[in-house]
C-alpha positions as CSV (number, residue, x, y, z in Angstrom):
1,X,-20.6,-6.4,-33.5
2,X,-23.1,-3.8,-34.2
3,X,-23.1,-0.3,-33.3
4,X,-25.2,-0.6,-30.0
5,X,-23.4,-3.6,-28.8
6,X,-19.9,-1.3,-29.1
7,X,-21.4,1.0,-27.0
8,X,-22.5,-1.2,-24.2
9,X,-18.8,-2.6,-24.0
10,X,-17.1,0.7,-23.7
11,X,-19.5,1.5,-21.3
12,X,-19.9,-1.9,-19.4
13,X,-15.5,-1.5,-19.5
14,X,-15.4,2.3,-18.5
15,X,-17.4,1.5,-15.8
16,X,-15.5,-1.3,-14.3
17,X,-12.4,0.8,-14.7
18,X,-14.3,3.6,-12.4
19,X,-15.1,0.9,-10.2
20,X,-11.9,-0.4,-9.7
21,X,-10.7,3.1,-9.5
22,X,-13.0,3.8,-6.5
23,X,-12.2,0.4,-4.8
24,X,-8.4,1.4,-5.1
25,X,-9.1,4.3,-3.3
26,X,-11.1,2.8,-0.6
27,X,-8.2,0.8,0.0
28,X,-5.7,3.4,-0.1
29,X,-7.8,5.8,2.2
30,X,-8.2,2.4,4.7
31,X,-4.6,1.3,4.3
32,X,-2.7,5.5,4.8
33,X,-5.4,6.8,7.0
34,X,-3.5,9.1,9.4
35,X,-0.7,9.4,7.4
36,X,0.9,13.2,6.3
37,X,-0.6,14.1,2.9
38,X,2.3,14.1,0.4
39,X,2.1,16.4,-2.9
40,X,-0.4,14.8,-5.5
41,X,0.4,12.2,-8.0
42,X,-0.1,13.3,-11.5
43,X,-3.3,12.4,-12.9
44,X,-2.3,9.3,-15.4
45,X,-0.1,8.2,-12.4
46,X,-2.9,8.5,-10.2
47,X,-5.1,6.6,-12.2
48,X,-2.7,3.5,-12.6
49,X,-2.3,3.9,-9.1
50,X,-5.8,3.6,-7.7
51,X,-7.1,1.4,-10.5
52,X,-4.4,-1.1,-11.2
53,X,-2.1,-1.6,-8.5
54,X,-4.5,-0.9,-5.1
55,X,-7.9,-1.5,-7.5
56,X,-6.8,-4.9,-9.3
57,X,-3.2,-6.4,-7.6
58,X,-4.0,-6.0,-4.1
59,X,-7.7,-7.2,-4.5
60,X,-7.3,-10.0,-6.6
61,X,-7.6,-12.7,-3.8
62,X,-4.9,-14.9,-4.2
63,X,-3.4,-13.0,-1.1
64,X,-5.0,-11.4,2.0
65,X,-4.6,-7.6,1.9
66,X,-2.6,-7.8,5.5
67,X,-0.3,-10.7,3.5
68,X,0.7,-8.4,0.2
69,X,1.1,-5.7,2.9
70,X,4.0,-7.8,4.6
71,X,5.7,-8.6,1.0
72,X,5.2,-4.6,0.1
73,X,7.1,-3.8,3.3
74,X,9.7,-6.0,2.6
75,X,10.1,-5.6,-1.1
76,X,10.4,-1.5,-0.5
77,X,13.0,-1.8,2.8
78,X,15.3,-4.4,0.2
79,X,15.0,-1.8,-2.4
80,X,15.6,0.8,0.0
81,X,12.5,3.2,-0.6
82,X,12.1,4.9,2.5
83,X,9.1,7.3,2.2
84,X,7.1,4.4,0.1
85,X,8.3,2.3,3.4
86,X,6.8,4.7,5.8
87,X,3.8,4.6,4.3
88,X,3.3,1.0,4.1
89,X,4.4,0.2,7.8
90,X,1.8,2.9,8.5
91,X,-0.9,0.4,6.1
92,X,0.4,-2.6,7.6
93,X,-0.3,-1.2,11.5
94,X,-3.8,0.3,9.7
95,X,-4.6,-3.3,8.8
96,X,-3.9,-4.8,12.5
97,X,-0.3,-6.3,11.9
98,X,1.5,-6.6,14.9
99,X,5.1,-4.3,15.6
100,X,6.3,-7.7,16.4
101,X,5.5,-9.4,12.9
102,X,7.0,-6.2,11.4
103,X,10.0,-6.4,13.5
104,X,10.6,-10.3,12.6
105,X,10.1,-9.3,8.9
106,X,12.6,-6.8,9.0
107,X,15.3,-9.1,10.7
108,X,14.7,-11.7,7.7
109,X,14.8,-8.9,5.3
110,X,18.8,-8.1,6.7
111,X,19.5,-11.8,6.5
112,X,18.7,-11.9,3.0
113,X,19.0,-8.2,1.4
114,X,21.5,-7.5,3.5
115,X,22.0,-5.9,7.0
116,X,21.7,-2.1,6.1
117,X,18.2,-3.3,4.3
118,X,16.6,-4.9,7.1
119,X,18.3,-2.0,10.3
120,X,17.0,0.7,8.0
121,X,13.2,-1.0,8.2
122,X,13.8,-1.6,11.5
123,X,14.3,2.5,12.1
124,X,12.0,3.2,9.5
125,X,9.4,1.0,11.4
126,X,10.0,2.9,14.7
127,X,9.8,6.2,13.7
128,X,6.3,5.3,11.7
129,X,4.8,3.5,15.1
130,X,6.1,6.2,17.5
131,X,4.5,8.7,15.3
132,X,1.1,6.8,15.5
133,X,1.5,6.3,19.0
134,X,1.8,10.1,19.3
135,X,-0.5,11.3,17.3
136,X,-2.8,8.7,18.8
137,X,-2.6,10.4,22.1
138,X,-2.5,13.6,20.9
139,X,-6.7,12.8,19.7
């Protein structure tokens, strides 16, 4: 590989990594829109962030967005991540999934991570949609 050729790559590959980047964050702004603003990520965590996980593993097609959104949901109320939680039931109502698909989700969740797993999501879940209702009415 000669010289020029090199430098096409890196460039051809820094770009895709800035596009990826930017389509992360098009996803994130579409999937927490409304939501409080939290303290910024550092920047390398930031990057993976935007770029990997909402730029590569949510777009890669072999799931609808409103399908990974259901498995994040009930991956972080089994692991018991709260403020992650909040902010995906808020993503998940973003992307049109009903309160009653969450609700359903989060009784399977207690059946199978256990019961303090699934009635914490179910909390979780109506705090986040009586906060959108409210701020909702509050426009």
């Amino acid at each position: 590989m000669n010289r020029l050729s090199c430098y096409i790559r890196v460039m051809t590959d820094d770009q895709a990594a800035e596009d990826r980047v930017r389509a992360g964050r098009e996803l994130a702004a579409r999937l927490f829109a409304g939501a409080p603003r939290t303290p910024p990520l550092p920047s390398e965590m930031a990057r993976h962030t935007m770029g990997h996980l909402f730029g590569d593993v949510w777009q890669d097609g072999s799931l609808a967005v409103e399908e990974r959104s259901l498995v994040t949901c009930v991956i972080l109320a089994t692991l018991g991540r709260e403020a992650e939680l909040r902010l995906h039931v808020r993503g998940a109502r973003n992307l049109g999934i009903t309160r009653e698909k969450l609700e359903a989700t989060m009784v399977h969740v207690a059946h199978y991570a256990g019961w303090p797993a699934g009635v914490s999501g179910q909390r979780i879940l109506a705090e986040v949609w009586e906060q959108m209702d409210a701020d909702t009415g509050a426009r």
